[in-house]
TIKE-937080 format. One record per atom (N, C-alpha, C): residue number from 0; x, y, z. Coordinates in steps of 0.1 Angstrom, whole numbers, always signed. Layout:
% residues N
[NUM [X Y Z]] ...
***
This chain:
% residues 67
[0 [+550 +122 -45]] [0 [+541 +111 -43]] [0 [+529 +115 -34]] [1 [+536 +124 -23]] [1 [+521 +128 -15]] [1 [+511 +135 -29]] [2 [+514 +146 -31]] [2 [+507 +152 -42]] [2 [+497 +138 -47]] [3 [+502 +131 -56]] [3 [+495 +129 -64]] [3 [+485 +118 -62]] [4 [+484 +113 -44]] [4 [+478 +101 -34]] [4 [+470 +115 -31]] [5 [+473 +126 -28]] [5 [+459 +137 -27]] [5 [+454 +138 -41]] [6 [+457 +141 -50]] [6 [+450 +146 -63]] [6 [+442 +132 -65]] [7 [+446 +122 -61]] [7 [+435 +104 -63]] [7 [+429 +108 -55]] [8 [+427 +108 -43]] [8 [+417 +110 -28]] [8 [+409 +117 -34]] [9 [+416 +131 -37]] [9 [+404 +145 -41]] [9 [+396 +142 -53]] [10 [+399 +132 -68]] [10 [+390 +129 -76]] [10 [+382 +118 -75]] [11 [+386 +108 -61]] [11 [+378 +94 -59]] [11 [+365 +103 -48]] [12 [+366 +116 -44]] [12 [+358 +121 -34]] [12 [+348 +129 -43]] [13 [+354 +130 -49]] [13 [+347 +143 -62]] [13 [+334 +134 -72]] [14 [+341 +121 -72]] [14 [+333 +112 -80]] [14 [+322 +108 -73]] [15 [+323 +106 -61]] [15 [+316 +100 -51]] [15 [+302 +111 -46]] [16 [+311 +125 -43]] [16 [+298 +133 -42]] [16 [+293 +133 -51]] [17 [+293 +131 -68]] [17 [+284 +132 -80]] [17 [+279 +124 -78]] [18 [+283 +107 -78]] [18 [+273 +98 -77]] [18 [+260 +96 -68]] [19 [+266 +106 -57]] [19 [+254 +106 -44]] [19 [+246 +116 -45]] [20 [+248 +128 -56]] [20 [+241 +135 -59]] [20 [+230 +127 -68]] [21 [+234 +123 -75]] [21 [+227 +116 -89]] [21 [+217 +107 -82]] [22 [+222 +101 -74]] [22 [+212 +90 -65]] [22 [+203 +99 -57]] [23 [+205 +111 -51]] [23 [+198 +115 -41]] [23 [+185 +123 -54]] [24 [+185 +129 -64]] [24 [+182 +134 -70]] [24 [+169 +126 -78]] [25 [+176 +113 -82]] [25 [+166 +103 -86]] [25 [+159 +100 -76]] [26 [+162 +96 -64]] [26 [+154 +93 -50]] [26 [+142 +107 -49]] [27 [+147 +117 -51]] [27 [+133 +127 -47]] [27 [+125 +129 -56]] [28 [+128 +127 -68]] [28 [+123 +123 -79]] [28 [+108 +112 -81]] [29 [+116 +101 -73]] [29 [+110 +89 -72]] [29 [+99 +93 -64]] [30 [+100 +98 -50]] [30 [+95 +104 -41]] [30 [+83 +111 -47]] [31 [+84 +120 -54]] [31 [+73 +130 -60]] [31 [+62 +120 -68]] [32 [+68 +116 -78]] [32 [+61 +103 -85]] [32 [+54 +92 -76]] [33 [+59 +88 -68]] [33 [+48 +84 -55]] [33 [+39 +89 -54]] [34 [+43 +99 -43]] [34 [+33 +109 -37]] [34 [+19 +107 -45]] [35 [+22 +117 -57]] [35 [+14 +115 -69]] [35 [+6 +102 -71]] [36 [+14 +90 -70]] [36 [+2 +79 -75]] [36 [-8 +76 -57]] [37 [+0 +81 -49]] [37 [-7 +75 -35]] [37 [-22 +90 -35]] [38 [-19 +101 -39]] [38 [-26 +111 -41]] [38 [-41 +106 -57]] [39 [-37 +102 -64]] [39 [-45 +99 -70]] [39 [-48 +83 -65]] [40 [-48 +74 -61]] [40 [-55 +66 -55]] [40 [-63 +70 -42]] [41 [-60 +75 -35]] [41 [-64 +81 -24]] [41 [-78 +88 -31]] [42 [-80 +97 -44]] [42 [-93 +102 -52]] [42 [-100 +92 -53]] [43 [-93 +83 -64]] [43 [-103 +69 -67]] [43 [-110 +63 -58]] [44 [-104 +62 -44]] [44 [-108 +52 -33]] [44 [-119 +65 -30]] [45 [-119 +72 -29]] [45 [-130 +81 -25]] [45 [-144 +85 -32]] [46 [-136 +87 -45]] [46 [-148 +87 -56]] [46 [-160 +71 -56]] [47 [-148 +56 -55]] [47 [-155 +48 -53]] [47 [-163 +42 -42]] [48 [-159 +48 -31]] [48 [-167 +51 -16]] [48 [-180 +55 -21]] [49 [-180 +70 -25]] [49 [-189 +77 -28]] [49 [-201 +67 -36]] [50 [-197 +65 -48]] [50 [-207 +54 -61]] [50 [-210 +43 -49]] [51 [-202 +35 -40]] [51 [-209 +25 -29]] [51 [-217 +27 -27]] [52 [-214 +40 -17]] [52 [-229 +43 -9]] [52 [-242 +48 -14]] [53 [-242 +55 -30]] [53 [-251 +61 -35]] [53 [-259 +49 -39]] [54 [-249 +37 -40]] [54 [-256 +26 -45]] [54 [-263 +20 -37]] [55 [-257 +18 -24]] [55 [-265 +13 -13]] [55 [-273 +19 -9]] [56 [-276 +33 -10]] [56 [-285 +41 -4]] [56 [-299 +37 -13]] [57 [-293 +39 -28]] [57 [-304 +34 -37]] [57 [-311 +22 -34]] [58 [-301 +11 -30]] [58 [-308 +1 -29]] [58 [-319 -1 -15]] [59 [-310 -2 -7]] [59 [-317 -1 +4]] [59 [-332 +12 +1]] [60 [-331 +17 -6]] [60 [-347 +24 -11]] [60 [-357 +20 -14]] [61 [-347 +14 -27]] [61 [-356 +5 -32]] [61 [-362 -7 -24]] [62 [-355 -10 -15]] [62 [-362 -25 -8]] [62 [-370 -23 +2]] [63 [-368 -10 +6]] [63 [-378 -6 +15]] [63 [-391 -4 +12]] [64 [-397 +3 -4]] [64 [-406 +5 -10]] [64 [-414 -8 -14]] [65 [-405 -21 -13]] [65 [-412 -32 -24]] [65 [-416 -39 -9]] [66 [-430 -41 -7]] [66 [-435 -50 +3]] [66 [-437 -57 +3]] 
***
């Protein structure tokens, strides 16, 4: 009886490390795919900073020229 209340413990433990692998696995996964979209918005937000100001710099040019 002991036997086979170990051989259940040792495959309910066995199951459990896979599943927490599987989970932890997907989780860094997830993680990277983040990263990635917070890394490409972080471009855009920059790129579109940049087009603001060129635009405001233009304008403000412009209005300074027209009396």
């Amino acid at each position: 009886m002991k036997n086979i209340l170990f051989l259940l413990v040792l495959a309910i433990s066995a199951g459990l490390n896979i599943f927490l692998y599987q989970r932890f696995t997907a989780a860094s996964q997830a993680q990277k795919v983040a990263e990635q979209h917070f890394a490409d918005c972080q471009q855009v937000t920059f790129q579109l900073q940049n087009q603001l100001s060129t635009e405001e710099s233009k304008a403000s040019t412009a209005g300074a020229k027209k009396p």
